[in-house]
Structures are given as C-alpha cells and as structure tokens.
FISE-914379 format. One record per residue: residue number from 1; x, z negated, y of N, C-alpha, C, O in turn. Coordinates in steps of 0.2 Angstrom, whole numbers, plus 5000, padded with zeros to 4 digits. Atoms other than C-alpha are relative to their C-alpha. Layout:
N
<torkol NUM <X Z Y> <X Z Y> <X Z Y> <X Z Y>>,
...
//
This chain:
238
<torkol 1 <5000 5007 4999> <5355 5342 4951> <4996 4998 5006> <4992 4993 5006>>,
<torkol 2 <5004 5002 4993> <5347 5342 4969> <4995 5003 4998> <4991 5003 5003>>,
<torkol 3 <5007 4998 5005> <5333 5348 4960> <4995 4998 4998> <4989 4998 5000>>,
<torkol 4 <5005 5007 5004> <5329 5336 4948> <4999 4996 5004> <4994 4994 5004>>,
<torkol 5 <5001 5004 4995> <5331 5324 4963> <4995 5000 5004> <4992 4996 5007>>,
<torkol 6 <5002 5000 4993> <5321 5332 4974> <4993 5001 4993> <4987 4999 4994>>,
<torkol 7 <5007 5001 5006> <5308 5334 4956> <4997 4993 5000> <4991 4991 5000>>,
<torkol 8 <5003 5009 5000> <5308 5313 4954> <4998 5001 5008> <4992 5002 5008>>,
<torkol 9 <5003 5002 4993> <5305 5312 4975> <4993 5000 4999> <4988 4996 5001>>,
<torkol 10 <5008 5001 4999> <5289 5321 4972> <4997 4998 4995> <4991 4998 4996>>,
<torkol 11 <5004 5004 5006> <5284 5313 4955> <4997 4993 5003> <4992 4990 5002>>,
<torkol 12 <5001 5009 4999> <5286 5296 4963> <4999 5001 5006> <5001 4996 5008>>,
<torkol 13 <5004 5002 4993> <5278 5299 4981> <4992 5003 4997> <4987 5001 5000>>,
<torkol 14 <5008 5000 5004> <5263 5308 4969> <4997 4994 4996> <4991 4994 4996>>,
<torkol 15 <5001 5005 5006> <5263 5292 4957> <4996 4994 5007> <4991 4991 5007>>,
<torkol 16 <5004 5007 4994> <5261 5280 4976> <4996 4998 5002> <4994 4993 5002>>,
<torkol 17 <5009 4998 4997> <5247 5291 4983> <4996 4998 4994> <4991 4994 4996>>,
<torkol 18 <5006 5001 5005> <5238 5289 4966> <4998 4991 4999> <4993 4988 5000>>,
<torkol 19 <4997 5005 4999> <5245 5272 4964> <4993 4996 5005> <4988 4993 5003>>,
<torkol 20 <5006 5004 4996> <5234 5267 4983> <4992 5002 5001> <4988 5000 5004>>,
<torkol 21 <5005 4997 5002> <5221 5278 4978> <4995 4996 4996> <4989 4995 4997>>,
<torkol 22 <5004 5004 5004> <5215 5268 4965> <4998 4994 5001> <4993 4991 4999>>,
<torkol 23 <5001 5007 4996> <5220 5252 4975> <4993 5000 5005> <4989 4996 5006>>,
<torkol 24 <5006 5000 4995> <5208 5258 4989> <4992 5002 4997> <4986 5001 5000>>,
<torkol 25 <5008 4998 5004> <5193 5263 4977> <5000 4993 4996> <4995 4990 4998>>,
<torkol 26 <5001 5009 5002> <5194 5244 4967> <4999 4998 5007> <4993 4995 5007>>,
<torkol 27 <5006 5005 4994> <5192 5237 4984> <4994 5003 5003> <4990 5000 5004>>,
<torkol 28 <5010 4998 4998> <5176 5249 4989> <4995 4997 4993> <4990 4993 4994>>,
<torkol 29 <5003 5001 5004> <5170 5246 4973> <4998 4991 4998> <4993 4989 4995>>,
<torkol 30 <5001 5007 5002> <5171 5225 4972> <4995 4998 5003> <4992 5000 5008>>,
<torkol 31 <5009 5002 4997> <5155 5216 4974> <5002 4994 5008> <5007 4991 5010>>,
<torkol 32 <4998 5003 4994> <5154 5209 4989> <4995 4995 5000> <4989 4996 4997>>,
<torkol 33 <5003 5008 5004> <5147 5189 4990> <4998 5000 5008> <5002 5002 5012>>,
<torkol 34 <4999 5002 4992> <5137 5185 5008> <4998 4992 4999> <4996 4989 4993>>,
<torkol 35 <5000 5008 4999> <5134 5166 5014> <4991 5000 5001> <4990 5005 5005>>,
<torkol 36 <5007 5002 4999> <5114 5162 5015> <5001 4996 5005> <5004 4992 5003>>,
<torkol 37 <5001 5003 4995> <5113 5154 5032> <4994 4996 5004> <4994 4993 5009>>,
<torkol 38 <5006 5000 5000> <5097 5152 5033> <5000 4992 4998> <5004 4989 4994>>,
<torkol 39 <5001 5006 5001> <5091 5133 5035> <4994 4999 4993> <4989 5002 4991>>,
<torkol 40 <5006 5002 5007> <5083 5125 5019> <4996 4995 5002> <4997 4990 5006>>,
<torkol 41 <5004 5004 4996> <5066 5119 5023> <4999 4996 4996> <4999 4997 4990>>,
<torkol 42 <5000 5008 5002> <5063 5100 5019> <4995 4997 5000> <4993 4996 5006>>,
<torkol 43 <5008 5000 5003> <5046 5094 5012> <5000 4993 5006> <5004 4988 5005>>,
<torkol 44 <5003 5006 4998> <5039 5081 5025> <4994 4996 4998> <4988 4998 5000>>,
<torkol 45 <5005 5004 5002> <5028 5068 5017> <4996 4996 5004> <4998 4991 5004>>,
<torkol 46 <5004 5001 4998> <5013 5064 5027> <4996 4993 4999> <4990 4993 4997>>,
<torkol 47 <5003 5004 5006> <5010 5045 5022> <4995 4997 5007> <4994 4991 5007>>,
<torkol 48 <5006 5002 4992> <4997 5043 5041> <4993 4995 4995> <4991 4990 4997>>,
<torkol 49 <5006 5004 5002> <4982 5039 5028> <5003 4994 4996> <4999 4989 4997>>,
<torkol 50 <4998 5006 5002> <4991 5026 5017> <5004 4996 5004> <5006 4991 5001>>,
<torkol 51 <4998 5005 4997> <4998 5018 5030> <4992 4997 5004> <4992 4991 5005>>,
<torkol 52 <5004 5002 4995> <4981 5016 5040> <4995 4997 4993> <4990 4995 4995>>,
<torkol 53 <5005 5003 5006> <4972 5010 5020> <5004 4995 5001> <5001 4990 5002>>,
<torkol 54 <4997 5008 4998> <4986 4996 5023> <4998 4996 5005> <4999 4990 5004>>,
<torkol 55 <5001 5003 4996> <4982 4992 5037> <4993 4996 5000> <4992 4990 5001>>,
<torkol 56 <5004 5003 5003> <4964 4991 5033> <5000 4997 4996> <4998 4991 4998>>,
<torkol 57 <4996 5006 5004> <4969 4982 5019> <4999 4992 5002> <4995 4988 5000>>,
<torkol 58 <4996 5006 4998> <4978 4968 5027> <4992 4997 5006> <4992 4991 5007>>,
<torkol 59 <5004 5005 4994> <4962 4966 5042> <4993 4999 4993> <4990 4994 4994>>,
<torkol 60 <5005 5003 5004> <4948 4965 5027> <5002 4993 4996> <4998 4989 4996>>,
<torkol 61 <4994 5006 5005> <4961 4952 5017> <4997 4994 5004> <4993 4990 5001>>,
<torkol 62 <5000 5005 4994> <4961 4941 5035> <4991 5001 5002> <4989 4996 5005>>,
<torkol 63 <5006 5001 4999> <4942 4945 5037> <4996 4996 4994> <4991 4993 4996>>,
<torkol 64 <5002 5002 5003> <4937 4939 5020> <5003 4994 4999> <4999 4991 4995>>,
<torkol 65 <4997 5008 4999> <4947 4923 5022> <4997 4997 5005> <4995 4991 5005>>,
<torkol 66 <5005 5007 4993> <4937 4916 5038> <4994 5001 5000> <4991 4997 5004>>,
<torkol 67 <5005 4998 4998> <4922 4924 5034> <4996 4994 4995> <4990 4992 4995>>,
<torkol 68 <5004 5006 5004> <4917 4911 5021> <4999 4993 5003> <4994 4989 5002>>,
<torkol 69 <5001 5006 4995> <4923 4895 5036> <4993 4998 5001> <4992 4993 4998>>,
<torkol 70 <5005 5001 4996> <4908 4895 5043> <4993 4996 4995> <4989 4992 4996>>,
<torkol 71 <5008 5002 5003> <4895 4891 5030> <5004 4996 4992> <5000 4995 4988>>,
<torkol 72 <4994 5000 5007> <4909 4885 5014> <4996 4991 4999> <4993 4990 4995>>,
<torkol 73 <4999 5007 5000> <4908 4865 5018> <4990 4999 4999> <4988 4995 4996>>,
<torkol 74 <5008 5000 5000> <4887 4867 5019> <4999 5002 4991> <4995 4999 4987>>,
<torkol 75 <5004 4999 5006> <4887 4877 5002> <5004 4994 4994> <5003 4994 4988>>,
<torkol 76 <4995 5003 5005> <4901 4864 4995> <4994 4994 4998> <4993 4992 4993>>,
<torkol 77 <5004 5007 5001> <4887 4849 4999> <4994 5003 4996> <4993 5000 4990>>,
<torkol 78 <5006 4997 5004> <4872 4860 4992> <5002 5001 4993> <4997 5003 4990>>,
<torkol 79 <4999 4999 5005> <4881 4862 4976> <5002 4992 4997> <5003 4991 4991>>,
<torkol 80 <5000 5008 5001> <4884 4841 4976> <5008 4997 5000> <5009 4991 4999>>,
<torkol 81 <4992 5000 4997> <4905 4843 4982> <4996 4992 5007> <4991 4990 5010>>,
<torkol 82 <4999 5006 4990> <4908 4829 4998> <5005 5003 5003> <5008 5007 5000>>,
<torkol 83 <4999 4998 4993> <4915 4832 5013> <5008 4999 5000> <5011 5003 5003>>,
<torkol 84 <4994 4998 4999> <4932 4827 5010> <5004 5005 4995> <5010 5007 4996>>,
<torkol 85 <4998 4996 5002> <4933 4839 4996> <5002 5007 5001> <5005 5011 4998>>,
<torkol 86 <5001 4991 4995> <4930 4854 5009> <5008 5002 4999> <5010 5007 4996>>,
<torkol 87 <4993 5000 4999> <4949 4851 5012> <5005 5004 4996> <5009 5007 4998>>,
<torkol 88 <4997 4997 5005> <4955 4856 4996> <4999 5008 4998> <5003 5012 4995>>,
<torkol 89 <5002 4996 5000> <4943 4870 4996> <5004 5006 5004> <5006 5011 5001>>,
<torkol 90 <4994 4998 4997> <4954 4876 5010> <5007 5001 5000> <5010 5006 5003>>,
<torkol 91 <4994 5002 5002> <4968 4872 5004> <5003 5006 4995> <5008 5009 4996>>,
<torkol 92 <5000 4996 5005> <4967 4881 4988> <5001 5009 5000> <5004 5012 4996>>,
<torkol 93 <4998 4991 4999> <4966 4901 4996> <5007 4999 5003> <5012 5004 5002>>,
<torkol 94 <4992 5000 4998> <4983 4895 5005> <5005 5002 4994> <5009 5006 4992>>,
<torkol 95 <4994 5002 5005> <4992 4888 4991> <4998 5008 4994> <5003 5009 4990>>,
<torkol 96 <4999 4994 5004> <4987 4906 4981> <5002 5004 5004> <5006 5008 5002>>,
<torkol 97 <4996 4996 4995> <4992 4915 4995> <5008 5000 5001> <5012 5004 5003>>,
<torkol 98 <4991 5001 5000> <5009 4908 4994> <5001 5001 4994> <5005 5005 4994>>,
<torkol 99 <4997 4997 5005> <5010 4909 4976> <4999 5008 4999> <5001 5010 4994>>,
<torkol 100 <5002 4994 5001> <5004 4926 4976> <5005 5007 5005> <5006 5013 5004>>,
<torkol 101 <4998 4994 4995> <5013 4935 4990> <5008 5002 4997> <5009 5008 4999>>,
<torkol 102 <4991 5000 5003> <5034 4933 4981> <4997 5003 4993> <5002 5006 4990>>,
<torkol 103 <5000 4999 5008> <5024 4937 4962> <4998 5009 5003> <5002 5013 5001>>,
<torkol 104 <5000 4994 4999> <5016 4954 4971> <5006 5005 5004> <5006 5011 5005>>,
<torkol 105 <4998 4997 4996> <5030 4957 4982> <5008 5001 4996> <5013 5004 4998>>,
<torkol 106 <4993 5000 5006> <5043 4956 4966> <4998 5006 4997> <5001 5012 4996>>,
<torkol 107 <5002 4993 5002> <5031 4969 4958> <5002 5009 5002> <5004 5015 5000>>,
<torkol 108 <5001 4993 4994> <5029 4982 4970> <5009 5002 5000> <5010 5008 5002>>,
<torkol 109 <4994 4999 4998> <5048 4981 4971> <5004 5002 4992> <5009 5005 4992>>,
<torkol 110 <4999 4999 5006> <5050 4984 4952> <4996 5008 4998> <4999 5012 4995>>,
<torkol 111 <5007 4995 5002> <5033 4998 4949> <4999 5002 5006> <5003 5001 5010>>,
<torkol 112 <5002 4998 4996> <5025 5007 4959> <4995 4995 5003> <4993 4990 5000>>,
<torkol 113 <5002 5005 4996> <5017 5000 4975> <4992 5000 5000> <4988 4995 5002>>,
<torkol 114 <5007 5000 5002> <5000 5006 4970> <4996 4996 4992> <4990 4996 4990>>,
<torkol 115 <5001 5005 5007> <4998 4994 4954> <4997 4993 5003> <4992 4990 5002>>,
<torkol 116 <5003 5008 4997> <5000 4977 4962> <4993 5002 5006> <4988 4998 5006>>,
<torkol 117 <5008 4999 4997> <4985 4984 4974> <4995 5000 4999> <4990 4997 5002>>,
<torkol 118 <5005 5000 5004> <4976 4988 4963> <4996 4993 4996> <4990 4992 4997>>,
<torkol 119 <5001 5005 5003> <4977 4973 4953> <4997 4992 5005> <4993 4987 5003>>,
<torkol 120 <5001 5006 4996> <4977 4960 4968> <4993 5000 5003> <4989 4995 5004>>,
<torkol 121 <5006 4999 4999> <4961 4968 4975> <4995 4999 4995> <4990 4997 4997>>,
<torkol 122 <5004 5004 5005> <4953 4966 4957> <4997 4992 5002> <4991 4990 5003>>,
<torkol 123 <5000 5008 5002> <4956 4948 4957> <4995 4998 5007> <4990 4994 5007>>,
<torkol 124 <5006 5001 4993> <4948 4948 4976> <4993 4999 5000> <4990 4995 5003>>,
<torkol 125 <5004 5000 5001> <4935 4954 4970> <4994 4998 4997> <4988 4998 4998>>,
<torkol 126 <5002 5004 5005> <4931 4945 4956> <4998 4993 5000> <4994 4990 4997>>,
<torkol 127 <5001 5006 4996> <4933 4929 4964> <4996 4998 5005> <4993 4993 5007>>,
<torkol 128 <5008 4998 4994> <4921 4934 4977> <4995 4998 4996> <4991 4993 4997>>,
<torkol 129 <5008 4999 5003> <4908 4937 4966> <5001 4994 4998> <4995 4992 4998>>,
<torkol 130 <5003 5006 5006> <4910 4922 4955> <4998 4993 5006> <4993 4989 5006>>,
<torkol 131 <5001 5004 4996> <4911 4911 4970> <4991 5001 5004> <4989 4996 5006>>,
<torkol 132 <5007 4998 5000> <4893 4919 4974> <4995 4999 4998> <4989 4999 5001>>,
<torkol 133 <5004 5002 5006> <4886 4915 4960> <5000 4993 4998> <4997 4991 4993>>,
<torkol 134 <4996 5008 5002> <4894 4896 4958> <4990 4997 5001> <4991 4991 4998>>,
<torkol 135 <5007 5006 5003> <4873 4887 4958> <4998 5003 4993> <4993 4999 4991>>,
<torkol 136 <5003 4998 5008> <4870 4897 4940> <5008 4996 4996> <5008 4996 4990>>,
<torkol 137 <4996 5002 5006> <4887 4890 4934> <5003 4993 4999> <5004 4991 5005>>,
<torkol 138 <4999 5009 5000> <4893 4871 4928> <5006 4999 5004> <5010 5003 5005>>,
<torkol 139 <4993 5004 4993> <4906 4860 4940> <5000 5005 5004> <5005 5009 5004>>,
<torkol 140 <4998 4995 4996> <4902 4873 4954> <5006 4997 5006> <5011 5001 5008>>,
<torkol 141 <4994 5000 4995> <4912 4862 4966> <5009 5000 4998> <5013 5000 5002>>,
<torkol 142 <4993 4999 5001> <4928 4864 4955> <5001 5006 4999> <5007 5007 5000>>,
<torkol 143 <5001 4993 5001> <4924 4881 4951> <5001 5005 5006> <5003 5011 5006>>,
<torkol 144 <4998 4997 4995> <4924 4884 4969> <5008 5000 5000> <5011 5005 4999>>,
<torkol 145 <4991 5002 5000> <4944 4876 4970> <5001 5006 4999> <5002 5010 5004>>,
<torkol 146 <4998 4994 5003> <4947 4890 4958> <5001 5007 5002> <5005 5011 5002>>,
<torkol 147 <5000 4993 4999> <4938 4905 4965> <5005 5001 5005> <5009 5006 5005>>,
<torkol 148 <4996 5000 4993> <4946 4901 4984> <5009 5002 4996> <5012 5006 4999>>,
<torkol 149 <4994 4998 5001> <4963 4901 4975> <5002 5002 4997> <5007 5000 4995>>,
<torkol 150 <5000 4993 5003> <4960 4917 4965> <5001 5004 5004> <5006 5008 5003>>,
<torkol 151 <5001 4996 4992> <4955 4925 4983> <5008 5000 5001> <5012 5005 5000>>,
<torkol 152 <4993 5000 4995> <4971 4919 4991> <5005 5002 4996> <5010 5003 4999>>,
<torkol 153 <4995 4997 5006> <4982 4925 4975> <4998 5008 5003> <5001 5012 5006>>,
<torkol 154 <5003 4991 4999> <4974 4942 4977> <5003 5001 5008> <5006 5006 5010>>,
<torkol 155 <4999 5000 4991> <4976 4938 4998> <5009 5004 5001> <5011 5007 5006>>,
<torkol 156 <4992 5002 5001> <4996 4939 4992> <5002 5011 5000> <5007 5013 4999>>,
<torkol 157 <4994 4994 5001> <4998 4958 4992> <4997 5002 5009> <4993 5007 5010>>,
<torkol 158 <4998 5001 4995> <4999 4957 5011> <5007 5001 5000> <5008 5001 5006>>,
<torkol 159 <4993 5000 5002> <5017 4958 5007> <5002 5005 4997> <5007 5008 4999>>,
<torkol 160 <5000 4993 5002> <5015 4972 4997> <5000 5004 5006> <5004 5008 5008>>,
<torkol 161 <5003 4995 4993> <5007 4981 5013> <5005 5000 5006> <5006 5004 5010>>,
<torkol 162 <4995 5001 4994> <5021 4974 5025> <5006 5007 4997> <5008 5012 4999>>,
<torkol 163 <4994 4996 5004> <5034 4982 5012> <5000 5007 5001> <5005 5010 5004>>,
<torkol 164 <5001 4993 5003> <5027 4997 5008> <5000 5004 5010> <5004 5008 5011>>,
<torkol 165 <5000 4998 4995> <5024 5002 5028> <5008 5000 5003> <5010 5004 5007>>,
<torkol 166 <4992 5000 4999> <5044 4996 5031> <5002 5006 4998> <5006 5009 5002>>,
<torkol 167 <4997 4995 5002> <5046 5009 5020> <5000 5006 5000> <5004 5010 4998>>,
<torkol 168 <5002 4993 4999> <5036 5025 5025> <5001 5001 5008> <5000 5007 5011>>,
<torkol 169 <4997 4998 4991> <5041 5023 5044> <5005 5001 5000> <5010 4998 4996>>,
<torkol 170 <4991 5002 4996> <5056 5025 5052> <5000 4997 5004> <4996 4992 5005>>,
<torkol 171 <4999 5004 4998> <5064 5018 5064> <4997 4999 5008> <4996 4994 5011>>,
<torkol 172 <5004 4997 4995> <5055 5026 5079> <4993 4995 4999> <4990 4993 5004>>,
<torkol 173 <5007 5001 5002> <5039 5020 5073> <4998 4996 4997> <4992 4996 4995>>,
<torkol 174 <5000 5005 5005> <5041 5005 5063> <4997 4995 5005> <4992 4991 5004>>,
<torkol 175 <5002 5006 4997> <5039 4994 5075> <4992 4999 5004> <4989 4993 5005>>,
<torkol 176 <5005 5000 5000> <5024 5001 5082> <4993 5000 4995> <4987 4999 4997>>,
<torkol 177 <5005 5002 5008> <5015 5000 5063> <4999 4994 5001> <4994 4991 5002>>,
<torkol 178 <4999 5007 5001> <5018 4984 5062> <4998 4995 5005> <4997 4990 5002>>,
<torkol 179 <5005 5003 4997> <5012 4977 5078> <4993 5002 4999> <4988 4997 5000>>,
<torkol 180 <5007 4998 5001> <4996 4987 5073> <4998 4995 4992> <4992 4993 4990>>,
<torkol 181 <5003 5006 5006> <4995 4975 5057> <5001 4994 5002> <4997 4990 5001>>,
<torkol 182 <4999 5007 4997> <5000 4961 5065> <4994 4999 5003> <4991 4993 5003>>,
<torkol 183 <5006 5000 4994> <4984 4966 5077> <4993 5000 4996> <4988 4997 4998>>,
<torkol 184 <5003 4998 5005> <4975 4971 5062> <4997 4993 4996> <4992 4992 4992>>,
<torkol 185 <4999 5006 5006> <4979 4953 5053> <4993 4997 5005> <4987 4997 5004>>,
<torkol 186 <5004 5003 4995> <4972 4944 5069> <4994 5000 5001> <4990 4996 5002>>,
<torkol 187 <5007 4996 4999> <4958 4955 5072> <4995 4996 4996> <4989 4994 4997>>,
<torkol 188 <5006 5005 5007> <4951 4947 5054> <4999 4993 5001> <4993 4990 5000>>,
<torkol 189 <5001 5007 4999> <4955 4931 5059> <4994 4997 5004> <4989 4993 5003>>,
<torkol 190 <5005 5000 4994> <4944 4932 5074> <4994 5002 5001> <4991 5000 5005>>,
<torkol 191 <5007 4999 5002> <4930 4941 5067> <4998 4998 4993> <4992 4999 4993>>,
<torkol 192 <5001 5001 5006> <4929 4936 5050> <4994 4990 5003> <4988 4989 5001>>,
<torkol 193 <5006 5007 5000> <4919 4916 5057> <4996 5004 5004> <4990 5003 5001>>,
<torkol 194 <5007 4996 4997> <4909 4928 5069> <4994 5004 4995> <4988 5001 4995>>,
<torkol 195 <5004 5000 5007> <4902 4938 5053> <4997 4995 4998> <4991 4996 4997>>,
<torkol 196 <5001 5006 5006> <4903 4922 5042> <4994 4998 5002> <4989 4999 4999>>,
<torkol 197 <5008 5002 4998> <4889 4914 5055> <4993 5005 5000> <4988 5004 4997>>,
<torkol 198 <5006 4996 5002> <4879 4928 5056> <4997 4999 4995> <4991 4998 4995>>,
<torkol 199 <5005 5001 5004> <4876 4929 5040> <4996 4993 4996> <4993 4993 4990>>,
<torkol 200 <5004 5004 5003> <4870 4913 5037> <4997 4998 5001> <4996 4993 5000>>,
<torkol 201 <5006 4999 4998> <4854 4917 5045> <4996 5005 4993> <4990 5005 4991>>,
<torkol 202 <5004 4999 5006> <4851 4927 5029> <4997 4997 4995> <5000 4992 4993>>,
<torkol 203 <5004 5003 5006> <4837 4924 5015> <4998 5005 4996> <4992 5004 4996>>,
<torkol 204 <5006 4998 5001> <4830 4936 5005> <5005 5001 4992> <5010 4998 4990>>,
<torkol 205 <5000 4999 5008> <4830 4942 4985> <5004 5007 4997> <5001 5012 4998>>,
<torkol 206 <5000 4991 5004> <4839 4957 4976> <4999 5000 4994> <5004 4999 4991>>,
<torkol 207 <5005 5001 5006> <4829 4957 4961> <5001 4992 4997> <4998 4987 5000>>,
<torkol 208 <4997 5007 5001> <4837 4941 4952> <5001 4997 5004> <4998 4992 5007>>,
<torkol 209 <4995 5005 4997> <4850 4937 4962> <4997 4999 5010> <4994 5002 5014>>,
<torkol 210 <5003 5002 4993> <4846 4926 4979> <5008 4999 5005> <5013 4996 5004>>,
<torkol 211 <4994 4999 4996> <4857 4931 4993> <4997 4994 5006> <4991 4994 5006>>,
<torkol 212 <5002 5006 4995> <4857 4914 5008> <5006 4998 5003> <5011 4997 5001>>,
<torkol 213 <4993 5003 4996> <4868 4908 5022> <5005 4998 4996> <5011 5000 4998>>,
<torkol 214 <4993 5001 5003> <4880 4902 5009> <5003 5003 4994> <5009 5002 4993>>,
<torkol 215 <4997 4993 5002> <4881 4917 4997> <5002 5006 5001> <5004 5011 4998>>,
<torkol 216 <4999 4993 4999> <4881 4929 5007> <5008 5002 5003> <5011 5008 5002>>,
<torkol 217 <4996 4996 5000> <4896 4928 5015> <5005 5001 4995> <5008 5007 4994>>,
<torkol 218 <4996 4997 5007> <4906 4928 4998> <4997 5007 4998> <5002 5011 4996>>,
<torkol 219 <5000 4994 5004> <4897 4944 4992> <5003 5006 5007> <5006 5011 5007>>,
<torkol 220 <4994 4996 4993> <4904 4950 5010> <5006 5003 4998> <5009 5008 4997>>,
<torkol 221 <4993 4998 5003> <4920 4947 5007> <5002 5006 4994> <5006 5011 4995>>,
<torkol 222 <4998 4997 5003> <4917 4954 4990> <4999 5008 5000> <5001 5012 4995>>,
<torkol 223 <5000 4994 4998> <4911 4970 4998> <5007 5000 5001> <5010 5002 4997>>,
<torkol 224 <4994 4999 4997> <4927 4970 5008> <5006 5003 4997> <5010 5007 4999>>,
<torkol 225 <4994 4998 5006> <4939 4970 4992> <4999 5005 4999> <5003 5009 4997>>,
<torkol 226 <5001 4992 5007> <4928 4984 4983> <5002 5005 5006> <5006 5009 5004>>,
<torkol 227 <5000 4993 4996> <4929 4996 4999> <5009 4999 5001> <5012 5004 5003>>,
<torkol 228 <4993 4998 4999> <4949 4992 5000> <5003 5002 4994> <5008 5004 4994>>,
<torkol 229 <4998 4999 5004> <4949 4994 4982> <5000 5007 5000> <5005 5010 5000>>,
<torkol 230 <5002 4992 4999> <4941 5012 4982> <5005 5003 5003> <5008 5007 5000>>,
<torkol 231 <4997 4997 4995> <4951 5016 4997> <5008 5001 4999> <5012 5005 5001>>,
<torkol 232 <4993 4998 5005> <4967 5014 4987> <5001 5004 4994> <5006 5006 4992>>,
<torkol 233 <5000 4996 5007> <4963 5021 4972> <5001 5006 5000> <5005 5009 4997>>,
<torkol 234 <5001 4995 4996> <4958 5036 4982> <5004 5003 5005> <5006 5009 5006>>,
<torkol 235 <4996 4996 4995> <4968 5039 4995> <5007 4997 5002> <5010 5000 5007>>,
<torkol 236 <4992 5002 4999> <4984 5029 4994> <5002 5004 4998> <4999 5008 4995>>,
<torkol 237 <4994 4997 5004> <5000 5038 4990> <5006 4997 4999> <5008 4996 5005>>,
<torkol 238 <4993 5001 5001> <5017 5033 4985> <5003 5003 5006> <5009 5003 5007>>,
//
C-alpha cells in the first residue's frame, strides 16, 4: 500500500514538472508584440508662393483701379460723355466691387479657391480690353459704365484673397500677412494715378490698334489682370 502511494507521489510530481514544462515553452514560444514609438512625420505645406500671388493680386487689383483716374474724365469727353457723367463712371467699379466681393466670397467658400480667381481675373481682363477699345464701338460713353463695373465685379475677389490667406497662416503669422496686404492694397492706390499720368504722354500704333493717353492706361490695367491671371493658374495652390 505504501507503494502505490509512494507510485501516485511520483506519477503526480512527474505529471507537474511536465505540466510547467509545457507552460514554460508556450510562453517562450508566444509572439511577442513591441510599441513603434517612433514619432510620425507630418507633411508641412508650404503655401509662401500662393500667399505672395495674393498678395500681388490684391496690389495689381488696387493698381488697375487708379490707374485709369488720371486720364478716364478726358477720354469720357473725347468719346462725347460730360463731365457730370465722370461721376457715375466712378461710381460704377465701386458698386461692382461691392456686388462682387459676397458672390466671390460665397464661391470660394463652397469650390475651390482657385476658380473664383480665375474667373474674376477673366472678367478684369476683358473689361480692360473692351474699355480700350470703346472709340471703335457704339454708345462708348455707356459702354464705359459697363466696362468700369465689370472691372470692379472682377476687383471682388479681394475677398477671396483676404480668405484664402486667414486660412494658410496661423496665428503667429496671420497678422503679419495681412498687414502686408493691407500695405499691398495701399501701395496700388498710391501708385496706380502716378502710372495712369505717365502714360498719358503716350502715342504711338501697334499695327491697327492706336495706343494714346486715354487707352493706354486700360491696356495697363489689362496687362496687370493677364500677369495675375497667369500667376494663378501657375503657381497658386490650394
């Protein structure tokens, strides 16, 4: 009897060893999981150059708004307008500028912000030109009205430009953009009548068409739209 007893003792302290034997090889054996701690690196977007096409933008806009002053009420008389109709001529790039800036500034906030720029600088440009051309086409003094508050509709993505830089600065730096367009805006205002007189010492022919103190600042201007048009098409980014 103390036998068999002493037979189970070592069957069951054999069965225990095997028993943690197997437990100790199942844990060598389990995969073992480590933690990646390694920081994940984070794509910084670089928007330096479409901020500074806005900013150009915004002082060609304000350049091509005063550069026509200068010489506008002279070509309004040469086309057989009076003098009180200067007024409205004036009048006309506001009141598109006003309706212009909430219809581009609803866009951009729906589409991408390179659409309405595109679009607005079209119109800038087209309104230039026809305005340049107004002694080959009929009622040019109402046709002015029009083109001036084409311009100033197109003038409306200023808004867009305000937007879109809120949005690629932070908070560090937001403020210093944006004085720079502020600086930007003014700059135009200030040299666009310095321009405008200048060129109304020009006269001469590009084959047809006759460039003179009172067309030229419009094909000015309408330079000014085509090189912010390019310069977006080109080199903006979202």
């Amino acid at each position: 009897m103390q036998k068999m007893s002493s037979r189970y003792s070592v069957i069951e302290q054999a069965e225990k060893e095997r028993l943690l034997t197997s437990y100790d090889d199942s844990v060598d054996q389990a995969p073992s999981y480590t933690i990646n701690t390694m920081p994940i690196p984070i794509a910084v977007v670089d928007n330096t150059k479409s901020i500074n096409v806005m900013l150009l933008t915004v002082f060609l806009m304000s350049t091509g708004f005063t550069v026509i002053l200068p010489s506008a009420l002279f070509y309004l008389l040469a086309l057989g307008g009076d003098k009180p109709f200067y007024g409205w001529i004036v009048a006309a790039y506001s009141l598109g500028q006003f309706s212009g800036s909430p219809f581009f500034g609803y866009w951009s906030n729906h589409r991408p912000t390179k659409e309405p720029l595109i679009v607005s600088l079209a119109l800038s440009l087209a309104g230039n030109l026809v305005y340049s051309f107004l002694p080959e086409l009929p009622q040019p003094d109402w046709l002015m009205i029009i083109t001036r508050f084409v311009v100033g509709f197109g003038a409306g993505n200023v808004s867009v430009c305000r937007s879109y830089v809120s949005e690629a600065t932070d908070l560090k730096t937001r403020a210093g953009v944006m004085a720079k367009m502020s600086a930007a805006q003014g700059l135009g205002f200030v040299l666009g009548p310095g321009i405008g007189y200048a060129l109304t010492f020009l006269k001469f022919n590009l084959g047809k068409i006759e460039i003179n103190g009172d067309t030229a600042p419009g094909f000015a201007s309408a330079l000014f739209s085509l090189v912010a048009l390019i310069l977006t098409l080109f080199l903006f980014r979202e």
